[in-house]
N, C-alpha and C positions, 0 to 999 in steps of 0.2 A: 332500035338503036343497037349499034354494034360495038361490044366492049371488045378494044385490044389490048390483050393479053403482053405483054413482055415477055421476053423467056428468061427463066431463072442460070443464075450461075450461083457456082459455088464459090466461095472466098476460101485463097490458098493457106489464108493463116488459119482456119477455121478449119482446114485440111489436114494444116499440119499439125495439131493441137491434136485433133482425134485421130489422127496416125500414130501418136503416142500413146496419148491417154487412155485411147480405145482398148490398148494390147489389155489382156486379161491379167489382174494381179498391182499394174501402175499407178493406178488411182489411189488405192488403198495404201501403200508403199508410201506414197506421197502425203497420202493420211496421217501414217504413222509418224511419218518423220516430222510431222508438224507438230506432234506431241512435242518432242524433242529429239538429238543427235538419240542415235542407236548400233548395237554391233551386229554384227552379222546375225551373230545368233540369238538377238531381244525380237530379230525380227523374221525368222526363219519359226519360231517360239508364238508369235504372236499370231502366225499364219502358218500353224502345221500342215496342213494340206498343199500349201505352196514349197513344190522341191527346191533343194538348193541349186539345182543347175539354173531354174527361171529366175531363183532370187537372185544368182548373181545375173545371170544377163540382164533382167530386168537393172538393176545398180548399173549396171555399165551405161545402158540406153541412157538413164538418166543423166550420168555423171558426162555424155559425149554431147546429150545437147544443154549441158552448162546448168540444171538442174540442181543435182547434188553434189557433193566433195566427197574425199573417203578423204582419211586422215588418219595414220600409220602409227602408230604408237609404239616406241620402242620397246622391246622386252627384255627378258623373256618375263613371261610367253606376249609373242608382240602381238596387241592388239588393235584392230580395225575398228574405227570408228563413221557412220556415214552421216552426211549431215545437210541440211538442206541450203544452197545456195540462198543470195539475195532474190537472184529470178524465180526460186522453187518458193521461197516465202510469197513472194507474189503470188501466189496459185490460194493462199489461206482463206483471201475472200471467195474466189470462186467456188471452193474446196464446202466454205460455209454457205453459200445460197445451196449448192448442191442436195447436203444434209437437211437444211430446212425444208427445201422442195421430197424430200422424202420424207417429213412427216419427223425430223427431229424436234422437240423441246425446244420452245422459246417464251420468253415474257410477254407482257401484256403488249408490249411495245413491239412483239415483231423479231427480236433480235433475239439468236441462238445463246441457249441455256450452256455456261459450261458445262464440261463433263463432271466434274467436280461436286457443282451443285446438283447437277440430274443423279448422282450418285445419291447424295445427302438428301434428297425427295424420296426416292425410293426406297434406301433404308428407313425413316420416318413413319413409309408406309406398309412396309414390312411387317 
C-alpha cells in the first residue's frame, strides 16, 4: 500500500513569532519584563554580558511590534521606564510552558512553582 505524503508548509504567524523571538537576548528580555516594568539599567544589570547597543535595539524591536512601552519620566534625572504591553503579557503563558518544558519547578499538579517559593525551597535546604 502506498502512503501519500502531504507536503509540509510553514505557518507565517509561526514565522513571524520566531523571527522575533528567535533574535538572541528577546526571549529573556520578555522574561524579565514579566517579572515587572524595569529601567534600562535593572535590565542591562540583569544581563551583563548583554551590550547596551543590543538592549536598546532589542527594546525598540519590541516596542515596533506593539510588545513593550517605554515611559518617560520626568526629571531630572529623567528616567525610562519599559513595560510590557497587553500583547507582551499575553506571551506569560507561553513564556511559562516554555520554563516547564525546561525542567523548571512545579507542583504536584503540573503547574510552574513561583520564583518566590522555588526561592524559599532552596533556602530551606540550604
Amino acid at each position: 500500500m502506498t502512503v501519500t505524503r502531504l507536503p509540509l508548509h510553514t505557518c507565517s504567524y509561526t514565522e513571524d513569532v520566531f523571527h522575533l523571538l528567535g533574535k538572541r537576548w528577546t526571549g529573556l528580555l520578555i522574561d524579565l519584563l514579566l517579572q515587572r516594568p524595569a529601567r534600562f539599567g535593572e535590565l542591562h544589570a540583569a544581563v551583563p554580558s548583554l551590550s547596551k547597543r543590543v538592549l536598546s535595539d532589542r527594546l525598540s524591536e519590541l516596542q515596533d511590534m506593539g510588545l513593550v512601552e517605554r515611559e518617560v519620566e520626568a526629571g531630572p534625572p529623567v528616567a525610562v521606564t519599559y513595560r510590557l504591553t497587553g500583547r507582551g503579557m499575553g506571551l506569560g503563558p507561553a513564556m511559562d510552558a516554555l520554563r516547564v518544558w525546561a525542567g523548571a519547578p512545579v507542583d504536584d499538579e503540573g503547574r510552574m512553582l513561583p520564583y518566590s517559593a522555588v526561592a524559599h525551597q532552596e533556602s530551606e535546604t540550604a
